[in-house]
C-alpha positions as MATLAB code, in Angstrom:
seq = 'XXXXXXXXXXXXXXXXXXXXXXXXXXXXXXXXXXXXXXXXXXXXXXXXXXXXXXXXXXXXXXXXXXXXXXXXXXXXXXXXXXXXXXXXXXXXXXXXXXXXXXXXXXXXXXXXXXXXXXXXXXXXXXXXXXXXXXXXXXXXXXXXXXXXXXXXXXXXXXXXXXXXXXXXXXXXXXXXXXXXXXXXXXXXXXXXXXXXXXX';
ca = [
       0.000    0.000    0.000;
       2.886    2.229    0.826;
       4.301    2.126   -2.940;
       0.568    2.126   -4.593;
       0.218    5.621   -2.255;
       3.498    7.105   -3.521;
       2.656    6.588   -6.839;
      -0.675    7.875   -6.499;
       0.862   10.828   -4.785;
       3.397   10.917   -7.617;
       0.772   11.300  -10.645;
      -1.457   13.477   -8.663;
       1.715   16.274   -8.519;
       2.810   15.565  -11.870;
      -0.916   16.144  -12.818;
      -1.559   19.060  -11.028;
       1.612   20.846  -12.426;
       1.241   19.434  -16.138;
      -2.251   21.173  -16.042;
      -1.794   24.066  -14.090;
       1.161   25.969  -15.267;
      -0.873   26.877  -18.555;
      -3.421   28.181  -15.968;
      -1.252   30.639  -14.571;
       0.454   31.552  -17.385;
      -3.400   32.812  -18.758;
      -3.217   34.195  -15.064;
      -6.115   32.106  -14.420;
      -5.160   32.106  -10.718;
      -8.278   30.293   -9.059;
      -7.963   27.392  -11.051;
      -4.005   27.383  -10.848;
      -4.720   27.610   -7.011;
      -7.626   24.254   -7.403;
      -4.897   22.327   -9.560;
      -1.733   22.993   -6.792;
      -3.571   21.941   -3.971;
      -3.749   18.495   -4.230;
      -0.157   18.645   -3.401;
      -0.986   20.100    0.248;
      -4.175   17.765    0.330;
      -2.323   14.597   -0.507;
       0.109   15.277    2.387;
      -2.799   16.232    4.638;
      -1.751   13.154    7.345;
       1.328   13.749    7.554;
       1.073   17.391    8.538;
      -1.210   16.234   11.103;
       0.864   13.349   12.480;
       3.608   15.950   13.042;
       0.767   18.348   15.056;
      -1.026   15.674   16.801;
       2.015   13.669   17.579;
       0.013   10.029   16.509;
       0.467    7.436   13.992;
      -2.552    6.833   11.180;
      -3.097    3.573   10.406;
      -1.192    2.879    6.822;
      -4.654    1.393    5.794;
      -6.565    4.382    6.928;
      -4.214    6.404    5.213;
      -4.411    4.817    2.116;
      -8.264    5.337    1.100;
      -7.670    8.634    2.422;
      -5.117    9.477   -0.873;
      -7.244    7.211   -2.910;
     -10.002    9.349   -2.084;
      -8.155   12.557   -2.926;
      -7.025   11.305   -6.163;
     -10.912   10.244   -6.786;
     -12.332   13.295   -5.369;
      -9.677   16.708   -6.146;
      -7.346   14.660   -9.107;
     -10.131   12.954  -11.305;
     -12.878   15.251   -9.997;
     -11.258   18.456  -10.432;
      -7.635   18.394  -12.404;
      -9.222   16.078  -15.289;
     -12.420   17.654  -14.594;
     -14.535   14.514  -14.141;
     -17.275   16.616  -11.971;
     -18.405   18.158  -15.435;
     -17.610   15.372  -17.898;
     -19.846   12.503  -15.910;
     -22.943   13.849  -14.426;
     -22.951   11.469  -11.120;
     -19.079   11.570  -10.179;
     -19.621   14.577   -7.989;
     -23.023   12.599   -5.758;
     -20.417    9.872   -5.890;
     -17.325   11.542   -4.487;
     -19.782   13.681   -1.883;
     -21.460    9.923   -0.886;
     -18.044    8.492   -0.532;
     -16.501   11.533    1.619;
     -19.677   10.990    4.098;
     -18.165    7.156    4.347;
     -14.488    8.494    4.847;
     -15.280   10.568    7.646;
     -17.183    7.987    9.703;
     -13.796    6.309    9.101;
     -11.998    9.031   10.733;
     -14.578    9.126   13.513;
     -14.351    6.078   14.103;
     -10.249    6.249   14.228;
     -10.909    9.404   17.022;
     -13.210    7.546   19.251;
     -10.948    4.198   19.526;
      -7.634    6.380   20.012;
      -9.880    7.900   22.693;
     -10.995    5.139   24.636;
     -14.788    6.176   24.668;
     -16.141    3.588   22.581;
     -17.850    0.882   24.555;
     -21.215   -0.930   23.211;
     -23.356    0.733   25.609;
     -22.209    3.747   24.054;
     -23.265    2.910   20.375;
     -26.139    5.444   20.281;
     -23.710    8.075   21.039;
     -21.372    6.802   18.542;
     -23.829    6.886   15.702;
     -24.319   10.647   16.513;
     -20.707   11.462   16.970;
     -20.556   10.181   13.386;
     -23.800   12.185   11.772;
     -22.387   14.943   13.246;
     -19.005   15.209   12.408;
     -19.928   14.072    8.817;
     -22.688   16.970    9.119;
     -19.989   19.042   10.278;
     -17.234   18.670    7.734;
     -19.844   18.921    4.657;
     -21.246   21.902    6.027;
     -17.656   23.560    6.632;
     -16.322   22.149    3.173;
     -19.627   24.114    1.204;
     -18.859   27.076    3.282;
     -15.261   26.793    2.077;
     -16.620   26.762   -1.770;
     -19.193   29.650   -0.929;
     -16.071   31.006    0.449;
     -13.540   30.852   -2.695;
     -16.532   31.690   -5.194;
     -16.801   34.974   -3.356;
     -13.457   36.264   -3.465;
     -12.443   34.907   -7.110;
     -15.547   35.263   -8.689;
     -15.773   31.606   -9.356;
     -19.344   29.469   -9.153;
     -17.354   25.913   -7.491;
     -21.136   25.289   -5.998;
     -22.739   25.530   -9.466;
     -25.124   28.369   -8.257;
     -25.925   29.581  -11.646;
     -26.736   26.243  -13.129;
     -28.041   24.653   -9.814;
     -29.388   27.379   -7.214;
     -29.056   26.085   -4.176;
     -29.323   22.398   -5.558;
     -26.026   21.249   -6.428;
     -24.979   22.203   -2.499;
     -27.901   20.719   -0.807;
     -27.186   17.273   -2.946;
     -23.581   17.411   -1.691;
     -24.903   17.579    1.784;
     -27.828   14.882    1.766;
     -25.285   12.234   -0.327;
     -22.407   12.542    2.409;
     -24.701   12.170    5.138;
     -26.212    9.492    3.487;
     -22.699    7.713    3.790;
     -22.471    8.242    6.850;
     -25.782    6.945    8.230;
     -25.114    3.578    6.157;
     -21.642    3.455    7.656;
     -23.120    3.885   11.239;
     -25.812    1.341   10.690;
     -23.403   -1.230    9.863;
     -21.755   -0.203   12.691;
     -24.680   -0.888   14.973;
     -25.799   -3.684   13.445;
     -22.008   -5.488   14.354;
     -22.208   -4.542   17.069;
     -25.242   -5.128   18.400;
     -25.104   -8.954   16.370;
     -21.045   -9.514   17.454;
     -20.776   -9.834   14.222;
     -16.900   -9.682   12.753;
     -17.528   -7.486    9.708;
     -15.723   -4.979    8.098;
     -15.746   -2.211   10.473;
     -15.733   -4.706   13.077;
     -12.236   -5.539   11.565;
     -10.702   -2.258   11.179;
     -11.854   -0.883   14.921;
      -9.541   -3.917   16.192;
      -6.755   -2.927   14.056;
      -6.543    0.537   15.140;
];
């Protein structure tokens, strides 16, 4: 996984550069800017390894990149969210999933998770997958202000595009944390049964 990652990482910078120099060079600097920041995106965990002085799971770690290459390299560098009509539902669906991941990840490193506690834990995911969609739209309302850009497909969409974003990834999230319970509840050794023991 280690090797498949730094490849991944490798095309994704390669990528970005390849099609964002001609960007900048039409001083298109917003999309220059949306290219080049995979590069701080892909090494996302590693910055915060260094802050929070911990140790991701390699596993963890890798759907993390193969979600950035999915989600910012296909998505926006090759410009999948406006060649296929579903990739962007898709990517938004599959972010909802990730973050349960990561919530998941929190609450074990925390000691907190117990299975009279699984209520709790199902909220703790809804809302920091509620919380993370809501901040990353607010980030996009954010960058089409100041560059004049339309990232949330207001003009096309109205209020649609950003609402759909929303619903999908907390739709991923609900089916993650419904699995979750239903492990639990049945001691059943499925797949997030698995990955909470190797954490």
């Amino acid at each position: 996984m280690k090797l498949m990652s730094k490849l991944i990482i490798l095309i994704s910078i390669i990528g970005a550069i390849y099609y964002g120099i001609p960007l900048l060079q039409d001083g298109n600097i917003y999309g220059f800017l949306v290219k080049m920041a995979i590069i701080i995106t892909m090494f996302l965990p590693n910055i915060l390894e260094k802050i929070l002085k911990t140790k991701f799971p390699t596993g963890l770690k890798f759907v993390y990149i193969v979600f950035v290459f999915m989600a910012h390299y296909l998505g926006s560098i090759i410009d999948l969210y406006h060649k296929v009509s579903w990739f962007d539902t898709f990517t938004h669906f599959l972010s909802g999933i990730l973050v349960s991941v990561l919530a998941t990840y929190l609450i074990v490193k925390t000691k907190v998770y117990n299975n009279q506690h699984l209520i709790i834990w199902f909220l703790f995911i809804i809302s920091m997958s509620t919380l993370v969609a809501v901040s990353w739209e607010t980030f996009e309302f954010v960058c089409d202000k100041i560059f004049s850009a339309d990232a949330q497909n207001v003009l096309t969409t109205g209020v649609n595009d950003t609402m759909i974003d929303m619903l999908v990834a907390l739709l991923g999230s609900m089916i993650y944390g419904f699995m979750l319970m239903f492990e639990k509840l049945y001691n059943l050794n499925g797949i997030i049964s698995k990955y909470i023991k190797s954490i």
